[in-house]
N, C-alpha and C positions, 0 to 999 in steps of 0.2 A: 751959428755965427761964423763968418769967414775967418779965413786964417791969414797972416801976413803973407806977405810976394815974399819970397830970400833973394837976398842978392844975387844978381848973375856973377859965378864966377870968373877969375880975370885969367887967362891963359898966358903960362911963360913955355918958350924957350921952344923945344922942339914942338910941342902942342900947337904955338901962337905960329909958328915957322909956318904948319902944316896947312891948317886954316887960312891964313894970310894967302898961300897959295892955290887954294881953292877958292877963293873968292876971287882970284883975278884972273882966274882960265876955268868960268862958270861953263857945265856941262850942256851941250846944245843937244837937243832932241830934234831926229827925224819927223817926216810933217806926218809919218804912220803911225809913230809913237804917239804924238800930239791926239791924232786923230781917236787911237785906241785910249787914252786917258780921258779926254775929251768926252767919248762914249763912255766909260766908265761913269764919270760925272753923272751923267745925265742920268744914268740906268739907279743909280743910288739916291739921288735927287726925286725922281720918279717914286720911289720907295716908301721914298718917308713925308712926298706931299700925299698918300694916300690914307 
């Protein structure tokens, strides 16, 4: 049998400060990084249609 979800906890104070400011100066990745991710993907996708 499943188990309940728990509530997502609610963040105060310097926690919510910190988050808050990483969500509005999200980290940009180079198109080499994209590119090596990207292949990654595919190489682990490959894997386990086999």
């Amino acid at each position: 049998m499943a188990r309940p979800i728990k509530e997502t906890p609610i963040l105060f104070g310097e926690d919510a400060r910190r988050f808050e400011e990483r969500m509005k100066h999200p980290r940009r990745e180079t198109k080499e990084e994209r590119e090596r991710r990207i292949a990654n993907y595919n190489l682990i996708m490959s894997i386990f249609k086999k």
